[in-house]
N, C-alpha and C positions, 0 to 999 in steps of 0.2 A: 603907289598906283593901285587904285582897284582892280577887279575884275572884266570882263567884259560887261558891257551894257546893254540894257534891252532898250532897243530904237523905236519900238512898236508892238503895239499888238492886236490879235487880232482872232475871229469866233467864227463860228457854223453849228446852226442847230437844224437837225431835220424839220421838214415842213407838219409832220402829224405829232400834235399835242394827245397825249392819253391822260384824260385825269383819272386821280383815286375813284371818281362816281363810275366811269366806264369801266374801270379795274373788279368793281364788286359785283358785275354784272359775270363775270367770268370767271375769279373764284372767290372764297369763302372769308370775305372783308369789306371793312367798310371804308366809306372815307375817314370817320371820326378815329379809326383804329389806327388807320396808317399815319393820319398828321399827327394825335398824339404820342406814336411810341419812336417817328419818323423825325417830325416837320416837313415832310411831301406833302404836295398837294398836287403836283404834275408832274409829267415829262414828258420828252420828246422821242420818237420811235421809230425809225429810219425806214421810208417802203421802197421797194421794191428797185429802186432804181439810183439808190443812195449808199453806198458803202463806206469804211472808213475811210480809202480814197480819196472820194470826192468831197465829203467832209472836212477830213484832213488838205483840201487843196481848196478849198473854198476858202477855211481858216488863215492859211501863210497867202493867199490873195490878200485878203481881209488887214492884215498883218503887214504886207509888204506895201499897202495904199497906207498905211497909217503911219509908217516912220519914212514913209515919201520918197524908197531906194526901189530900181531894178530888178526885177528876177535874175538876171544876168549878173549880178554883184552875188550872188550866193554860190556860193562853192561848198557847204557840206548843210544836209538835213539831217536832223536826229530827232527819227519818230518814235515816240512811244506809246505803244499797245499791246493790248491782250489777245483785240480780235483781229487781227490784218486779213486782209484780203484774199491769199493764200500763204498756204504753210510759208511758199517762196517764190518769187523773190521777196524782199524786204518791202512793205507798203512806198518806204520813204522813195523808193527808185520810181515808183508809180506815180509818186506826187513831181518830184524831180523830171520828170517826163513832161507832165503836163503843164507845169511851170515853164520848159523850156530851157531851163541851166545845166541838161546833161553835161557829167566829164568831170564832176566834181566827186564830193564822200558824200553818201546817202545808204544810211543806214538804219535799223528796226531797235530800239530796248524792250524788252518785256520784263518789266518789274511791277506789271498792274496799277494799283491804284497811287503808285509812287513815282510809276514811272515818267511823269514830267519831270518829277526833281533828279531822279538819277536822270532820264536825256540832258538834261542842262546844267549839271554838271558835268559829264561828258564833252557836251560844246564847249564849253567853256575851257576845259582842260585840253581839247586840241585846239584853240582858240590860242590859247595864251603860248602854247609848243611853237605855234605859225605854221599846223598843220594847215589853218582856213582863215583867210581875214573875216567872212560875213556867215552867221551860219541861220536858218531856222530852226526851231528848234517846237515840235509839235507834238501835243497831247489829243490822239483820235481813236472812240469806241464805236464802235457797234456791238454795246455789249448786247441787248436785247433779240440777237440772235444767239445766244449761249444761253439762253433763260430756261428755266421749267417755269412755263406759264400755267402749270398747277401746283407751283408750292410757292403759296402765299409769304410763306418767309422770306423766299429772295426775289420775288419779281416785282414785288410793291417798289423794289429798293433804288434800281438801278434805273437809267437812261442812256440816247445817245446823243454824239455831241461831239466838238472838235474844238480848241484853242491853239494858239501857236504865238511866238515873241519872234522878231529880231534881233538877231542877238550879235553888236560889233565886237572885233579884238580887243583887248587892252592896249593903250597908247600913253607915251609920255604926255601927249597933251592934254589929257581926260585922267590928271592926276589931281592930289588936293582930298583931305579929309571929308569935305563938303561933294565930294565929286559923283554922277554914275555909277553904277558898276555893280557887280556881285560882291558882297563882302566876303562873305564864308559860307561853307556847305557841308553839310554831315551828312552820310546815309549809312544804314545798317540792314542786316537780313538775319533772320533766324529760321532754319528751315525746320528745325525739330518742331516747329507748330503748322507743316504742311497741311495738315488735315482737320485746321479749324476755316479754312478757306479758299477753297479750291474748284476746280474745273475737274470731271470726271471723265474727262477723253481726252485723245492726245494720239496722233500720228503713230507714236512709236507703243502705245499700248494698247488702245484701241481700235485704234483706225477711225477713229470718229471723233467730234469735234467736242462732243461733251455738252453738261450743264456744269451750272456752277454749284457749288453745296456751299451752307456756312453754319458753322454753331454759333450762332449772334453772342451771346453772354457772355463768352469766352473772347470774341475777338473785339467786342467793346472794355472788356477790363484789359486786355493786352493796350489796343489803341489810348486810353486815356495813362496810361502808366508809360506807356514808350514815346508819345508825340512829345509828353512833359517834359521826358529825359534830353529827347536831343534838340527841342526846341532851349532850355536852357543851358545847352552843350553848346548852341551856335552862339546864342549872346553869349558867355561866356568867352568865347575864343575869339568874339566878336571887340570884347569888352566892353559893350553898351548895356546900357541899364534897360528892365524891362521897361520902367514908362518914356525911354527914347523911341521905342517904335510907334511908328503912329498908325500902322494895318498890320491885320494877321488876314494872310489868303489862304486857310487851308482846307483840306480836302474836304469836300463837300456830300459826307457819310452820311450822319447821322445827325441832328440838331442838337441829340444829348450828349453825342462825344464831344461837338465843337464847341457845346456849355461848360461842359465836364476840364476839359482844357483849357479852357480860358481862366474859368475857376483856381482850378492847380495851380495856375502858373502868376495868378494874381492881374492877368489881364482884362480891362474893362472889355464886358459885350460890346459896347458902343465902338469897338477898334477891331471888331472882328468883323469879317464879309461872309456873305451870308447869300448863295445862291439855290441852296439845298430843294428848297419849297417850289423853285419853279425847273430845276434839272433834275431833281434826284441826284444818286451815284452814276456819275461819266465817268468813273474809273478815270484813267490820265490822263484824261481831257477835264477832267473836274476843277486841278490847280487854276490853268491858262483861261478858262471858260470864267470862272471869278474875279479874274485877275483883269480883262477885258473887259467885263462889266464895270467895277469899280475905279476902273481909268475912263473910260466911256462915261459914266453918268458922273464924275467929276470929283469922286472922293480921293481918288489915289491920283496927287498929283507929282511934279516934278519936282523931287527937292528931296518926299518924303523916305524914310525908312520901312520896308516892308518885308515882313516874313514869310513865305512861304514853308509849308509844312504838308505832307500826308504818310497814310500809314495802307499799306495793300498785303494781298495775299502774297507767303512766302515763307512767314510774315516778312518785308520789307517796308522800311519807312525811312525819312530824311527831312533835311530844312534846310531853309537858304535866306541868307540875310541879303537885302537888295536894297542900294539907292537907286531911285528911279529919278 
């Protein structure tokens, strides 16, 4: 018996697109600069009346119309963010409100740019307890409120954004090698590289919410030496061969890391998804935000094998092997 299965999924992108041309207008870049050290060409930038929230409750709408169940059949949400709403309560309780399935588990992970794969394995693992029969399981940013929109090194990078899956219990009847479900999930943290990519405030040291800092160089050779590892840690454990997978959905960084990676690992571009150019970095919304596209315009269908991967500040990273 596999794991739990995603029944659906589903997206929210703010309504204001910012290209790289309006970007150079405001600091010291171009477009030609950002697409080729990027692959950006836009993103989305949440105004005034948009948080991760509403994003995030647009997305598990979005999500819940697509595997055709109830907001009332959800009993646990597992959100994942960097930026929530406030320090507290947990955003998920905010989205749970506005869905209308108070009374259930609804809770926040912050693992950044990973933290869809750690929320879903989480679900998953009180999934399969029978802590929840049905859970959502959401990756939602506004990072672009935590930006220094004058240090052209991180704000070219990032956008905002929401994805979200439904995600059922494992059942005897949804058994079978061929079947649904999560196969296997690895995730890892190393905090002794805190200060190649981070947020510079914080509640308890600041009092202030902070910008993001990063040393690119550093956390591009970290990311393509770590995705490598435990992307072939899950085949492995999985025991499938690399050319059984037929998508690679992962974090949607950089265009040279997601090359860089496929390379290493011996996987065809042509099996990789690719949303980088029209989102940027959504942080945790970056996996489910790809993942939604590539089910949507009809590449990722049922049957197929797909791997989820990303790698965030912490450093933490993970993977997840899925029949859909």
């Amino acid at each position: 018996m596999n794991g739990s299965r995603i029944l659906g999924t589903g997206s929210a992108l703010p309504r204001r697109v910012v290209t790289n041309a309006e970007l150079a207008e405001r600091v010291d870049t171009s477009d030609e600069w950002i697409t080729a050290r990027t692959g950006i060409r836009q993103r989305h930038v949440a105004g005034p009346d948009e948080t991760t929230a509403t994003l995030a409750t647009a997305a598990a709408r979005a999500a819940l119309a697509d595997a055709g169940v109830d907001a009332s059949s959800i009993d646990l949400i597992v959100l994942a963010t960097a930026t929530p709403d406030n320090t507290f309560p947990a955003t998920a309780t905010k989205v749970q409100d506005a869905l209308g399935c108070n009374g259930g588990i609804a809770f926040d992970v912050a693992a950044v740019c990973s933290g869809f794969l750690y929320a879903l394995s989480v679900a998953d693992s009180l999934l399969k307890t029978g802590m929840a029969k049905r859970a959502l399981v959401i990756g939602a940013e506004t990072f672009s409120r935590i930006l220094d929109w004058e240090d052209r090194t991180t704000c070219v990078l990032f956008g905002d954004g929401a994805g979200a899956v439904v995600l059922d219990a494992p059942s005897a009847e949804n058994a079978g090698e061929d079947a649904p479900g999560i196969l296997c999930s690895r995730l890892h943290a190393d905090g002794a590289q805190h200060d190649l990519l981070y947020v510079d405030g914080g509640p308890s040291t600041t009092q202030t919410v902070g910008h993001v800092r990063m040393r690119g160089p550093e956390v591009f050779r970290h990311a393509v030496v770590n995705l490598a590892a435990v992307l072939r840690e899950v085949i492995d454990d999985a025991g499938v061969s690399v050319d059984a997978i037929d998508w690679v959905v992962p974090h949607q960084a950089n265009a040279r890391i997601l090359d860089a990676t496929a390379k290493k690992l011996g996987i065809s571009p042509d099996k990789v998804v690719i949303t980088v150019d029209r989102h940027a970095n959504t942080s945790a919304a970056s996996v489910p935000l790809a993942l939604d596209v590539a089910r949507k315009d009809g590449r990722i269908k049922a049957g197929d094998l797909v791997m989820l991967e990303a790698m965030g500040g912490g450093f933490t990273w993970g993977a997840s092997l899925i029949r859909m």
